[in-house]
C-alpha positions, 0 to 999 in steps of 0.5 A: 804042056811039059815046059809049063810043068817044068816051069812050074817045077822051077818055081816051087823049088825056088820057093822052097829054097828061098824059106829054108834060107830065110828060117836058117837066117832067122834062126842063126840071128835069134842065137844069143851072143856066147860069153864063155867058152866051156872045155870039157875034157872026158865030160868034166869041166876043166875050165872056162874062159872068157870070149871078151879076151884074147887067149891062146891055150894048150889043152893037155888031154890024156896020152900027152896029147895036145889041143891049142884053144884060141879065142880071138875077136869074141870066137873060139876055135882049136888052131892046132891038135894032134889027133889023126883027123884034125875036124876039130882043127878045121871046124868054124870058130864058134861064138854063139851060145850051144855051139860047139867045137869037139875032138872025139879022139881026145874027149874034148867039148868047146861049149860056148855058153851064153849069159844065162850060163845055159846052152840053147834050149829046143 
């Protein structure tokens, strides 16, 4: 009785497993292409920078402190900053339209907006 419940158990978990999978893949390939990368600097737009081109940029924020934005290959990502905890530095690169990059010590958003120039919509 107890290896039929355990059995049971195992096969509803593999079950429940294989739909989160399925809706986390159905709902990362339903994300539209980014064309933009937005910087957002102490919530102003400072710039906007094309994902087609190959750039690498210092992103001057207040304190003298640096961000390096690179966008390489149609993804954005930060290749270096200076601030104590680096999670922006260490961050995936984003290419998809809503995604975003964010150092909170220096205020700084990487938006990545779509064609219609609007993010995700829930």
């Amino acid at each position: 009785m107890d290896k039929i419940k355990l059995r049971n158990d195992i096969i509803l978990l593999a079950v429940i497993l294989a739909a989160a999978f399925a809706v986390w893949g159905v709902i990362r390939l339903a994300m539209p292409a980014g064309r933009y990368a937005v910087v957002e600097l102490d919530g102003k737009t400072i710039a906007s920078y094309p994902l087609d081109t190959d750039i690498r940029v210092e992103i001057p924020s207040e304190g003298g402190h640096i961000n390096v934005l690179v966008i390489r290959d149609g993804k954005a990502s930060v290749e270096s900053a200076d601030c104590p905890d680096k999670l922006c530095v260490r961050q995936r690169p984003v290419s998809k339209a809503g995604q975003t990059i964010i150092c909170l010590p220096h205020k700084l958003i990487i938006r990545i907006d779509g064609e219609s120039g609007v993010d995700a919509e829930l």
